[in-house]
Each structure stands twice: as C-alpha cells, then as structure tokens.
C-alpha positions in Angstrom: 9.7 -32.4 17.6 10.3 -36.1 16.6 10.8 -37.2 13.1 8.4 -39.1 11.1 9.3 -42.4 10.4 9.4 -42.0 7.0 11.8 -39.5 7.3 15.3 -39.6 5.9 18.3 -38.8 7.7 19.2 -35.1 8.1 22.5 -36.0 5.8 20.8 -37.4 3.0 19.6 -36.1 -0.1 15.8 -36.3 0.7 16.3 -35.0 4.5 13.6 -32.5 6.1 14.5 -29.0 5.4 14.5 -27.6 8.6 14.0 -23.9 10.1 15.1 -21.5 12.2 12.0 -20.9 14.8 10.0 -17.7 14.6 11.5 -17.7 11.1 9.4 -16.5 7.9 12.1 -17.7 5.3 10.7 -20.2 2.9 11.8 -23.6 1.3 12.9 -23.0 -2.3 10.5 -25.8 -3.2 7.7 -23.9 -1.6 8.7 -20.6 -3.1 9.0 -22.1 -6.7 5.9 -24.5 -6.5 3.4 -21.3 -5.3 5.4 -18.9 -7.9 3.7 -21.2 -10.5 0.2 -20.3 -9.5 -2.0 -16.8 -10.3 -4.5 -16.0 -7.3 -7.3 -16.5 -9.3 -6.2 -20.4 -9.5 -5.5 -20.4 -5.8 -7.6 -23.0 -3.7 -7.1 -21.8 -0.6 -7.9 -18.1 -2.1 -10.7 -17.5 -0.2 -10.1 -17.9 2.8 -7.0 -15.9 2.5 -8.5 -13.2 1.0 -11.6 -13.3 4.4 -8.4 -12.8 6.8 -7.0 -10.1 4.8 -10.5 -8.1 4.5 -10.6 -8.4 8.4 -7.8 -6.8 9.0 -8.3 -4.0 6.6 -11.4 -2.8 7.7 -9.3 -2.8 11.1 -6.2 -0.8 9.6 -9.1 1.6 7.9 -11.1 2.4 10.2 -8.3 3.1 12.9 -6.9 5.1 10.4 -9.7 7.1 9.8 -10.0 7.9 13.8 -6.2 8.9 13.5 -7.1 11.4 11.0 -9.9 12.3 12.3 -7.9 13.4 15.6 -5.6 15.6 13.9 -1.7 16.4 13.2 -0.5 15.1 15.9 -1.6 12.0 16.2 -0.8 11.2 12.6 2.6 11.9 13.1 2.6 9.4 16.4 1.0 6.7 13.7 4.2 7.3 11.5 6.2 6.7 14.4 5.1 3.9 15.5 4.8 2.1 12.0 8.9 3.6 11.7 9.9 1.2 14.5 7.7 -1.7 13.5 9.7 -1.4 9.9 12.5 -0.8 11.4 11.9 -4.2 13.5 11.8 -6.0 10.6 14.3 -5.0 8.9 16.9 -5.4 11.6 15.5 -8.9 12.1 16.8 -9.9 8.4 20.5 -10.7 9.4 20.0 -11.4 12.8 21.9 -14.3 13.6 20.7 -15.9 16.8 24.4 -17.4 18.2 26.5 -14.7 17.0 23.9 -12.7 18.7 24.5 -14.8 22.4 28.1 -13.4 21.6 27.4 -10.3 21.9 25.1 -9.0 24.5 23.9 -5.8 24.2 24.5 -5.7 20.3 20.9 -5.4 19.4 20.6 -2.3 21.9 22.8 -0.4 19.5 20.6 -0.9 16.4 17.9 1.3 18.5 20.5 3.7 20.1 21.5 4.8 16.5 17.6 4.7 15.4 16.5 6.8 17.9 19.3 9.0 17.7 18.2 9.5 13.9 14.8 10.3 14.7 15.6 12.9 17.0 17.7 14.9 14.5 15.0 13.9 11.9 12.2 15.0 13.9 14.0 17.9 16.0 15.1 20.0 12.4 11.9 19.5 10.9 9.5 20.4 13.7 11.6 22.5 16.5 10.0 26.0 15.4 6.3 24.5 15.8 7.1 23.4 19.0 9.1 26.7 19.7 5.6 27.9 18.5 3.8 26.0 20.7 4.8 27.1 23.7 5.2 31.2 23.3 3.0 31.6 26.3 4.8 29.6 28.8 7.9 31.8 29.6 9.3 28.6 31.3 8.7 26.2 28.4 10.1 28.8 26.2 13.4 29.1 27.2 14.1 25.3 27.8 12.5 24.5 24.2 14.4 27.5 23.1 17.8 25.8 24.7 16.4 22.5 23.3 16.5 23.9 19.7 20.0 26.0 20.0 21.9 22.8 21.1 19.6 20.5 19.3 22.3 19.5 16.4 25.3 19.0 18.6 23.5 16.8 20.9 22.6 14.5 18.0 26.0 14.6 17.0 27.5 13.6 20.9 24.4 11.0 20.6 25.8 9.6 17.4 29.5 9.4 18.6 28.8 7.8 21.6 26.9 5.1 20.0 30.0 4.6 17.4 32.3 4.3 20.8 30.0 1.6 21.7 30.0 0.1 18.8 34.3 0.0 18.7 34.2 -1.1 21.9 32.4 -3.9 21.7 34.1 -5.6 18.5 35.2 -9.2 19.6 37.5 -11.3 17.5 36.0 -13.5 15.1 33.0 -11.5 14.9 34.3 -8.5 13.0 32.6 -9.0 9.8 29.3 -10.0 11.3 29.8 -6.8 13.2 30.6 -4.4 10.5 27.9 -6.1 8.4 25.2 -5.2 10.6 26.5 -1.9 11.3 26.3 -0.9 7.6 23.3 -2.8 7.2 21.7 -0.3 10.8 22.5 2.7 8.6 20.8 1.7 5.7 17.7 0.9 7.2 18.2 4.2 8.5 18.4 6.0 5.6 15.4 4.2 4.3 13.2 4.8 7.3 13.5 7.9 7.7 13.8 9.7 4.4 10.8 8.6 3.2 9.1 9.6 6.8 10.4 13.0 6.6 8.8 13.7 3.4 5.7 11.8 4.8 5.5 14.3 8.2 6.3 17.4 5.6 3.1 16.2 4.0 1.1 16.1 7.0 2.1 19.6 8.8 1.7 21.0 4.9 -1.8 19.7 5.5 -3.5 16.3 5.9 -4.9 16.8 2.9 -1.2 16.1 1.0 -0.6 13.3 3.4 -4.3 11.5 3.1 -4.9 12.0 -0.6 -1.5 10.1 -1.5 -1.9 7.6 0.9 -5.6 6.7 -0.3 -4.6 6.2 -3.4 -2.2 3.4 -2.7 -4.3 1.7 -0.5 -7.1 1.8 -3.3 -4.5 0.4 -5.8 -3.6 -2.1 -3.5 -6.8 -3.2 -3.0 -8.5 -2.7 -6.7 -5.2 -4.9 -7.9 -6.0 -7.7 -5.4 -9.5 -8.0 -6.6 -9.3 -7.3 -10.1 -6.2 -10.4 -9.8 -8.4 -12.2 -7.8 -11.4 -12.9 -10.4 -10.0 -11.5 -13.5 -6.1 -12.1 -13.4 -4.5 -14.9 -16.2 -2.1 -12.8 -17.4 1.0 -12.6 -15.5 2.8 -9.4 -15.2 6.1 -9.6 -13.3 8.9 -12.8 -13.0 9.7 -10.9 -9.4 5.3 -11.0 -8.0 4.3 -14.1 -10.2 0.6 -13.7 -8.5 0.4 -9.7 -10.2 -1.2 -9.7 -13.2 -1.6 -7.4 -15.7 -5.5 -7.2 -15.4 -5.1 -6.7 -11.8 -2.7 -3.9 -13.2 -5.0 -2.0 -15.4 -8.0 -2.3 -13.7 -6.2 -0.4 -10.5 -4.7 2.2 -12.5 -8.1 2.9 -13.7 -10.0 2.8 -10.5 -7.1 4.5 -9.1 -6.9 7.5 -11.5 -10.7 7.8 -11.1 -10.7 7.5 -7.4 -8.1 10.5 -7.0 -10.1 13.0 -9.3 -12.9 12.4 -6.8 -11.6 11.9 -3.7 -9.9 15.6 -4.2 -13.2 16.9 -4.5 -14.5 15.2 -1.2 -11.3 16.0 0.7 -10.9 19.7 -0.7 -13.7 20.3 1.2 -12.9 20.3 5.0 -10.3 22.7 6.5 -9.2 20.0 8.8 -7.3 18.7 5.6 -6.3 21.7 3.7 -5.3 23.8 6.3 -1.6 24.2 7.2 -0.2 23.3 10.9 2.0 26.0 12.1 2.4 25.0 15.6 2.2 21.2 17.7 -1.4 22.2 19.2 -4.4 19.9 18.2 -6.8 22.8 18.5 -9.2 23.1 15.2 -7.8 25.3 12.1 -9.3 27.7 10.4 -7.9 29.3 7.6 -8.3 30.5 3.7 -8.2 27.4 1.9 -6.8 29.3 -1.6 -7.1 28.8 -4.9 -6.7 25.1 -5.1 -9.7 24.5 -2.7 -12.5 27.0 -4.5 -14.5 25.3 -6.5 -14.9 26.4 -10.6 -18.2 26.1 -12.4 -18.7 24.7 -16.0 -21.6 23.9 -17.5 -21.8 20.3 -19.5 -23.1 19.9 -23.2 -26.3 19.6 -24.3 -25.4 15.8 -25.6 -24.4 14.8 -21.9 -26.9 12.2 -20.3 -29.7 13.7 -18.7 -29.9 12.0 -15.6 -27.4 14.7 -14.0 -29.2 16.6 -11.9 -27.3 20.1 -13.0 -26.1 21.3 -16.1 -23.1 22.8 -13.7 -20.9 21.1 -11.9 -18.5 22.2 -9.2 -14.2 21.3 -9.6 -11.7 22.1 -7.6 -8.5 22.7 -9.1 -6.6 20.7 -7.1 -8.3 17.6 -8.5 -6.7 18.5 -11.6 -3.3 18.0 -9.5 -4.8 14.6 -8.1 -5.0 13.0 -11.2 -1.1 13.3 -11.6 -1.1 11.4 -8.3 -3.2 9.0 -9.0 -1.2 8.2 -11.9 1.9 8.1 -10.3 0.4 5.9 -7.7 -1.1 3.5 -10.2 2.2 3.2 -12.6 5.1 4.2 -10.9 4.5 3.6 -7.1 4.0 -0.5 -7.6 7.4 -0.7 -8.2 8.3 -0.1 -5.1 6.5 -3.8 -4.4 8.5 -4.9 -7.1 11.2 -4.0 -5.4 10.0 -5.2 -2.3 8.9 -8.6 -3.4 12.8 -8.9 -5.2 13.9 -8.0 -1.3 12.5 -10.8 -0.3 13.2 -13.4 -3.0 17.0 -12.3 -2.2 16.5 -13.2 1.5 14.0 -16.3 0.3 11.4 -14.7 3.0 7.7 -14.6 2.0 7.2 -11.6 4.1 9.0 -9.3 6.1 6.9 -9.7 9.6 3.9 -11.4 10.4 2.3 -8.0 12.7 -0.5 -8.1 10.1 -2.7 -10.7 9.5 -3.2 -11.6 5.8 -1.2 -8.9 4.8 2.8 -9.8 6.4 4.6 -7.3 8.2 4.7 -3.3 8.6 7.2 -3.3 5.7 5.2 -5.3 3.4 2.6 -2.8 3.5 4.5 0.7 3.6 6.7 -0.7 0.4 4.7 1.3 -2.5 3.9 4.2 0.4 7.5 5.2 0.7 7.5 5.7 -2.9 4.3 7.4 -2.8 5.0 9.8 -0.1 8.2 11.3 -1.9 6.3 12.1 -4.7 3.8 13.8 -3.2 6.3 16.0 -1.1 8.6 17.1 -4.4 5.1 17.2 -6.5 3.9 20.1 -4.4 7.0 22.0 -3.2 7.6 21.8 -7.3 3.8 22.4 -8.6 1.7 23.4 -5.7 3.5 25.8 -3.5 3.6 29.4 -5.3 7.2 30.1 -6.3 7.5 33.9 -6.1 6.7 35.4 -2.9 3.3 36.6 -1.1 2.5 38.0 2.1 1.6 34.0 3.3 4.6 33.1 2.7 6.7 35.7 4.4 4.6 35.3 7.0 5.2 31.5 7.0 9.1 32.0 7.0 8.6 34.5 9.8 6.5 32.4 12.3 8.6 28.9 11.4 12.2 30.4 11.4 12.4 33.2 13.7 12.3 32.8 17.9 9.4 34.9 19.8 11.8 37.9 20.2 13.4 37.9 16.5 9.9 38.8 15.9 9.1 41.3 17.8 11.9 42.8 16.6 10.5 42.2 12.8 7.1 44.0 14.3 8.8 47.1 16.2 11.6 47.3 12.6 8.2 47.4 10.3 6.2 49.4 12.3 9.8 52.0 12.4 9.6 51.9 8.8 6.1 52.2 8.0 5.4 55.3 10.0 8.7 56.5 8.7 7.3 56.6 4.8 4.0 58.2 6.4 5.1 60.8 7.7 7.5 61.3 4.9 4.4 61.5 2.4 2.9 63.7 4.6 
C-alpha cells in the first residue's frame, strides 16, 4: 500500500500508525477519541445497530432449532462455540515471526485443548453413554473399556503433548515459549470450567441451561436499546458506551422477563426433564414440584381487565427471579471484565466471527458467569438434599455398569423376599 503524500516519514513524530494484517488491535487515538462518546450520540449508530439486529435474529433463531432438536445437539453447539473462543484467545499473543520459528507450535495449543475436552467431557458424560449403549453387547464392552482406561489415557495424552512441547524449545525463544504455554492452560481453564457447568445444566435439563442463557441475552439486548435512546449517564471508566439507564432498564426487563419466561418454559417436558442417557429420543417424565402450577386468587382492588380472578405459578418462577437478578447485576461484570481484557491488549474485540457483535468471546463473556451460577444455584437450592427413591435411582443408573446393577436388582429382590417371608 503506498503512502499518501502527505504522509510523514515512518520515524517521525506524526508518522502513520501502522498494523499488523488481520489484526483487530486499535490506535490509542482511536480507542480514546470513541471512549469519549455514549451510543446515543453515535452518528454512525444506526447503521451499526441494523448489522447487529441481523445477526441476532440469525444467532436466535438457530438457537431456537438447536433447542428445539434436543440434548445432544446443544452440547455440539457448546462445542463448537469452545473452539471458536478458544481461537480467539490463542490468537492474543500470537506473534507471527516467532511463530515461522517454530513450526508446528500452534498444533500444540489444540493437542492440549482437545486433550482437555476429552477428560472434561469423558468424566462428565461416560455413564450416559455407558447408558446408551446397554443393548449392544459389542458397544458395551468397548465403551465399557473406554470408560475404565478413560483417565489414564488423558493423562498419557497430556504427557505426550508436554514431551512435545520440551522438545521443541529453541534458543532464544524460551520465554515466548513458556509464555504461551502458561497462557494455553489458562485459556484452558477458562473454557472449560465454565462449559462443564454449562453441559451439567443441559443434561440436568434444558430448562436450567435455556432459562439462564435467555436472560443474558435479554439483558444484553434491553441494555443496548435502553443505551441506545435513553443512555447520558455513563456507568463504567472500563465500557464508556454502558450507561446506567441502559443498566436499570435491563435489570428491570430482565427480572420481569425471568418470572415469566419460567412459566412458559415450565411447561414442556422437553425442558424440565432430565437426560439420563446420549439418545435424542423424546422424554417423558414427572416434572415435580417445581413444574406444578399453584393457584391464588388476586384481590378484589386488582384491575379488572384480567380475565380470572386465579392465576396459575409455578414455583420455580419463584427461583427464576433470583436468576434474573443475578443476570441483571452480577453477570455484567463479566463484560466488565471482558471489555478491561481488551483495553489491556488495546483490541476492540476479540474476533470478528460475528457481525456487529465481535468475536465468540465477546458474546459468551457475561454467559460464563451466568452458567456457573446457575449450576451451584440448583445443586445448592433446587436439587432436594436428603435422599428419595429418584435420587437413588439416579446414582444407580449414572454410577453403576449394566451388571453392577443387576447385581443391585438380584441383592434387593434377596432381601425383600427375605423380610416377607420373615413377617410371614
């Protein structure tokens, strides 16, 4: 690209700023002159705000088809975002001629990655799949191998990857090496901790995985618009576009949104039942306690135009509102944290996969937050803490192989005609 020829040399003072290609990072100047500006004074708002509509009603409505297909699929969605993130991230300290150094570096980022998702992945969901394939005598015993060996091949996995990695240090380039080694396992631990809690959610039932992850996205979107016509008041140094009406009016719409969106999702089985195995047939279960609606009757003084003096709540919306509150105060920091990320790497965003909207990580940054939450809310609050016969049964089908329960059957069958007879 030729220089203008007003431009100044590359030496001097008032020389062109210039980029790496493919690059998102930003000019200081940039950064500082658009930090000074709220959305709802942005000229070019508009037009940002058609290509960022367009590709939500595209991430929505794909992500309503994903649900819509079931368990499995959802889990292949959280996969697929994983390495997208995990794209990103890696990209941060790449360094394109320390990189021509060392070929085949980049290959060991993904060696350790997908080594990490298979011990993820493998602990959490080896007894559905052992599940799964009961039937299949064949299947059984391979998955059943699969499952007994499943830790040490991680671990053999893991090691050989560090034996690559010690092998290929080259002089000079130690410290760029080590650097993106630590940096690999952090990402890592990032990636996939908040993943595990978000597939716990899903198997647990969509219900715990959808609910939460509505919520953000309504935040997300009632704090652009509320920022977009109403905002003048800014609310953080770190996102100098947030505002603290864009703030307030999500948490409200938020809070509201989750009280009623627990009554519209309580009401399929699809979301409330629990996956025990990796099939995508349809479920049918008792929904319990949480899903049944209770009847109260308004006041006399309540507007009229309510068609019934009783209306219908489901407990569980009780429990939504504490979501929708966390994920209308609490969860936004995890932008905040994001949008500090960046500042600290002077990138605007962290990819450009999504039109209008940056990169994988720039939308997943409040969902990681989210999706932790929503795992330790209902293990802690949700899940009944002394024992019933779903539970046992639960422990029983998750954590014991095909003959293990036989032998559970043949022992309690032993036992129960045992205490007949002896009553007899």
């Amino acid at each position: 690209m030729q220089n203008d020829s007003n431009s100044s040399a590359p030496g001097t003072p008032s020389g062109r700023i210039r980029r790496r290609r493919g690059s998102n990072e930003v000019p200081p100047e940039v950064v500082k002159a658009n930090g000074n500006h709220l959305l709802v004074n942005d000229r070019s708002k508009y037009k940002s705000m058609l290509i960022r509509a367009y590709s939500s009603v595209w991430m929505i409505g794909g992500f309503a088809f994903i649900i819509y297909m079931g368990h499995l699929y959802i889990w292949a969605m959280v996969v697929v975002i994983q390495i997208f993130m995990a794209k990103e991230l890696f990209n941060l300290l790449r360094r394109a001629h320390e990189d021509r150094q060392l070929p085949g570096f980049r290959l060991l980022n993904w060696h350790f990655f997908f080594t990490a998702m298979l011990f993820v992945y493998g602990r959490m969901l080896s007894q559905r799949l052992v599940n799964t394939v009961t039937l299949d005598k064949v299947l059984y015993k391979l998955v059943s191998k699969f499952v007994k060996y499943h830790m040490v091949t991680c671990y053999f996995f893991y090691i050989a990857g560090f034996m690559w990695f010690i092998l290929t240090l080259k002089k000079k380039m130690y410290k760029y090496q080590f650097s993106q080694y630590a940096w690999t396992h952090m990402i890592l631990i990032v990636v996939f901790t908040q993943s595990a809690f978000t597939v716990a959610n899903i198997f647990e039932g969509i219900f715990w995985f959808l609910l939460p992850a509505s919520l953000i996205v309504i935040n997300d979107i009632a704090a652009y618009f509320f920022g977009f016509f109403f905002g003048r008041t800014p609310l953080i140094k770190l996102s100098p576009k947030k505002t603290w009406e864009g703030f307030i009016g999500a948490s409200v719409t938020t809070i509201i949104s989750a009280f009623l969106l627990a009554n519209m999702f309580g009401r399929f089985q699809w979301l409330t039942c629990p996956r025990k195995d990796l099939s995508t047939g349809w479920l049918d279960c008792d929904p319990g306690p949480l899903f049944k609606p209770e009847y109260f009757t308004l006041p006399e003084w309540f507007p009229a135009w309510f068609l019934s003096r009783e209306i219908a709540v489901l407990p569980v919306q009780w429990h939504a509102l504490l979501l929708g509150l966390f994920a209308s105060i609490i969860a936004p920091f995890g932008g905040f944290f994001a949008s500090g990320f960046k500042r600290a790497f002077k990138i605007k965003d962290f990819g450009d996969s999504i039109p209008g909207h940056g990169g994988m990580t720039d939308r997943m940054d409040c969902q990681m937050v989210m999706a932790v939450f929503a795992y330790i809310y209902h293990q802690s609050f949700v899940v009944p803490q002394n024992l019933s016969i779903e539970m046992i049964l639960d422990q029983i089908i998750l954590n014991l192989t095909f003959e293990e329960q036989l032998a559970v059957y043949g022992k309690l069958g032993q036992i129960i005609q045992e205490r007949t007879f002896g009553e007899s």
